[in-house]
N, C-alpha and C positions, 0 to 999 in steps of 0.2 A: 244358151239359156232361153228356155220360150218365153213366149211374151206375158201370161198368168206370174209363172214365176217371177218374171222380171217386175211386173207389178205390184207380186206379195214384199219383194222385196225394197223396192220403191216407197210402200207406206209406210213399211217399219221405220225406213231411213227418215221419212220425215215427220214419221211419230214421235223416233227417238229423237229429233233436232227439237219440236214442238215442247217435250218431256224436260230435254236441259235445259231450256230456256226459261222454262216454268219456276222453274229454283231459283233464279235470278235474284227476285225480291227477298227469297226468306235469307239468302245466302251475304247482302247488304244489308239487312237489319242487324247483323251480328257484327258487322264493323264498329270498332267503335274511334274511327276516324270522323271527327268534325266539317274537315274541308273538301265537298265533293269533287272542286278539280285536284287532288290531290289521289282521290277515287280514282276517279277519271283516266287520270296517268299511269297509275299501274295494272289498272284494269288492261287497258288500253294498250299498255307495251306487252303487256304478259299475250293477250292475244295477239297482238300481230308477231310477236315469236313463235307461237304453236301453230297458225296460218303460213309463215314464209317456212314452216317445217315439214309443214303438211304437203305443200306445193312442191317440196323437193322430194318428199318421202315418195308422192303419189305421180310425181310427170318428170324428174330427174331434174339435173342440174338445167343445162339445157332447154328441157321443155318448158319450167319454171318460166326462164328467161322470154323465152319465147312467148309462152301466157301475157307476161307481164308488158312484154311490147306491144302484143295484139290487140289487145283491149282498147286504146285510142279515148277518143273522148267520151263515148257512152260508158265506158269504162271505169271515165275521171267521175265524172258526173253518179255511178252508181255510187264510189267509194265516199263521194262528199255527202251523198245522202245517209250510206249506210253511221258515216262520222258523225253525225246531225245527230240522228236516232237514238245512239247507244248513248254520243254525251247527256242528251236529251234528259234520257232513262233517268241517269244516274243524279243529272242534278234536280228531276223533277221529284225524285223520292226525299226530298229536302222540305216539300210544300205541301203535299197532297200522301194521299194512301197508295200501296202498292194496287189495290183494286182499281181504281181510278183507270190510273196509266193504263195496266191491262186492257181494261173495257171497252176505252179508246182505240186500241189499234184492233179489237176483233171488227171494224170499221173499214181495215185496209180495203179491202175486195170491192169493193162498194166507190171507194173514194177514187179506187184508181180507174173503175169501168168510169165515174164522173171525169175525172181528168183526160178522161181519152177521147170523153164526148166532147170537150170543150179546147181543146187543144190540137186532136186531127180527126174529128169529126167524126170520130167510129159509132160504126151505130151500134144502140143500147135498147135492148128491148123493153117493151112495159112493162113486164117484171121486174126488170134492177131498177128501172126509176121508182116501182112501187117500193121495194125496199130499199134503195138510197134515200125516200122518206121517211121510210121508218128506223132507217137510224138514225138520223139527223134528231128527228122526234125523241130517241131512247138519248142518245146524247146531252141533248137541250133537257132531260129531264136532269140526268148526271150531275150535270154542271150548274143546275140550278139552287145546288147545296152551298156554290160559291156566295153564291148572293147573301144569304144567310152566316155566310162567315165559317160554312163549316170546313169548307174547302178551300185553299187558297185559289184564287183566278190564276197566280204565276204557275201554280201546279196543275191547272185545268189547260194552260196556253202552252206548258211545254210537251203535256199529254198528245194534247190535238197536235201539236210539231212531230212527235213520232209519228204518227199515224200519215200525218202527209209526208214525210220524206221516204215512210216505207211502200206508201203508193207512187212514190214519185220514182223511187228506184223500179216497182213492179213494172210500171209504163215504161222507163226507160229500156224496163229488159226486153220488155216483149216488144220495142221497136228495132231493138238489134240482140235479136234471139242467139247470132253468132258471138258475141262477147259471151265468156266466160266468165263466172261471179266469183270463184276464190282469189283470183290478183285484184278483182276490184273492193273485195271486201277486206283484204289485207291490207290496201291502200288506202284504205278508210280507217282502218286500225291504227294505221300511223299519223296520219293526217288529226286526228282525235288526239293521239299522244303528242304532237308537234303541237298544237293548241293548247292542251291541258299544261305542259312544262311551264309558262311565265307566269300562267295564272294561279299555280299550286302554292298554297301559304309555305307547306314544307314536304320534302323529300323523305323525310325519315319517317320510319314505321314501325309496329311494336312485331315480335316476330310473328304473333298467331297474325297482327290484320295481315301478313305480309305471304304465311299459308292461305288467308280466306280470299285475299286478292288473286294469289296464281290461281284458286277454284275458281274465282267468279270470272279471272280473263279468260286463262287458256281451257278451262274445259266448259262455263256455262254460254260463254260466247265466242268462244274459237272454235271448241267441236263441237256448239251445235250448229254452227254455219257450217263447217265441214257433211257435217252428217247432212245437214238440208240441200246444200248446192250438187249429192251426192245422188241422192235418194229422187228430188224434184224432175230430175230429166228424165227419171223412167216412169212416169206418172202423168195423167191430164192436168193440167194446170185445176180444173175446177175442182177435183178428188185432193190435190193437195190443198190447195187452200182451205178446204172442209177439214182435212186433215189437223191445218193448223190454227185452225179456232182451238186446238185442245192447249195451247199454252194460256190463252186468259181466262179460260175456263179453271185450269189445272192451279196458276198463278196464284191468284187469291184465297184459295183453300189452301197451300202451303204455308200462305201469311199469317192466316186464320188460326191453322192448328198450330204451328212452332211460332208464332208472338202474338198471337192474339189479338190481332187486328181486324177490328168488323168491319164490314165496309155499312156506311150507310146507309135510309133507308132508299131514298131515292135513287142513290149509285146502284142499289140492288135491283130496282124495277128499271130507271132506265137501259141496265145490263141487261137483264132479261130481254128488255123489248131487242134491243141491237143480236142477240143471240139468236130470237125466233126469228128476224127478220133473216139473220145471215144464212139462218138454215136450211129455213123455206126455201129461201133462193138458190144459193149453192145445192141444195137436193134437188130440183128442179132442173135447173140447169144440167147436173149430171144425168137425170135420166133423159133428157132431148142429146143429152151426146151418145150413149151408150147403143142408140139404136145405129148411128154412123158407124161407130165403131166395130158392131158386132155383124155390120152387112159384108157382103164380098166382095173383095176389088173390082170384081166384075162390075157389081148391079150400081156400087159408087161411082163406074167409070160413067153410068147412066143418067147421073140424075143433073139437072140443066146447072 
């Protein structure tokens, strides 16, 4: 397969992970389960069943096994983030708006070029420190509804928690590029289930939440990590990332049309600001790569 090709297909995959993911919110508004670690748990088991499926469907018994030894502690370390995040999610949509949340993590990119400056000293150009200002700035708008009582702070503090655990796994991975993500996101699936069991008020379920649950584990968070962990290696890291601003984008407009959930005024302009910030930047960015990439081995072999 050439490399165009390899590429067209590469965004669709993480189009289509960006796309499942998007559903997330409207697909937990129709629970009508009370106790979010209760969420949590079958969300939670239902995906790491459709992930330890995937890993056998896609690498064999075998290889599976071998994935899941390889990984080591960068590994441990992605799956306890990826655990963090998703419970995050689910018990943050208890306090705050689905828009919110979302908003927050189109944040990632930004939070983790910061964590990388401040942790192994990579350098960061004036352009991401200009827009790592400017989301901080869209952010601090966001969350300024809390003050006001509109928004709870517990649902603004578990927001900003996803958004750093999914830049804390971003760094982790691109320090050990060789670790593989579906056994460490699997292991995170369980780890989140191991958690969620003591603190679930009850086990029992009514049958629809018990269909709405297997949707919201194994296909809005089991295949869409599938499809992204798939899709992401055939692609620049900066093209997906752009890529995947279309889940908080997509996100809130599913809320919006199937319950009717507005997001407020200032979550609407702080979004915006963090949205033009990401863009500018991430478009940017892609065009000073594109020139590397489109030169010839040779005249790369040249340059100091």
């Amino acid at each position: 397969m050439g490399g165009s090709q390899q590429e067209r297909r590469g965004v669709l995959l993480v189009f289509a992970s960006a796309l499942t993911w998007s559903f997330g919110g409207p697909i937990a508004r129709f629970l009508s389960i009370s106790d979010s670690w209760t969420v949590v748990f079958w969300r939670s088991l239902f995906a790491a069943c459709f992930l330890f499926g995937f890993m056998l469907w896609s690498q064999g018994r075998q290889g599976a096994r071998q994935q899941l030894l390889a990984m080591g502690w960068p590994g441990i370390g992605v799956g306890l983030c990826f655990a963090t995040a998703s419970t995050s999610f689910v018990v943050a949509m208890s306090y705050t708006t689905i828009a919110n949340i979302l908003l927050m993590q189109a944040g990632v990119p930004l939070i983790a070029a910061l964590m990388s400056y401040l942790l192994f000293r990579e350098r960061v150009a004036l352009g991401t420190w200009l827009a790592i200002a400017a989301v901080i700035a869209g952010v601090a708008v966001m969350v300024s509804e809390s003050i006001q009582g509109r928004v709870s702070p517990v649902g603004d503090g578990l927001s900003l928690l996803i958004a750093l655990a999914f830049a804390s796994a971003t760094v982790i991975t691109r320090r050990h590029a060789n670790v593989g993500m579906t056994p460490a996101v699997c292991l995170g699936t369980v780890v989140a289930t191991c958690v969620a069991a003591p603190l679930a008020g009850s086990f029992a379920i009514s049958l629809s939440d018990a269909g709405l649950l297997f949707v919201f584990g194994a296909f809005n968070l089991g295949l869409g990590m599938a499809f992204f962990v798939t899709g992401v290696r055939l692609l620049p890291s900066t093209l997906a990332a752009l890529i995947g601003i279309a889940e908080p984008v997509l996100g809130p407009l599913w809320v919006w049309l199937v319950h009717n959930e507005v997001p407020g005024e200032r979550t609407l302009l702080g979004g915006a600001m963090v949205f033009l910030a990401l863009l500018a930047h991430l478009s940017w960015q892609f065009r000073q790569q594109r020139p590397s990439q489109q030169m010839p081995p040779a005249e790369q072999g040249r340059l100091p």
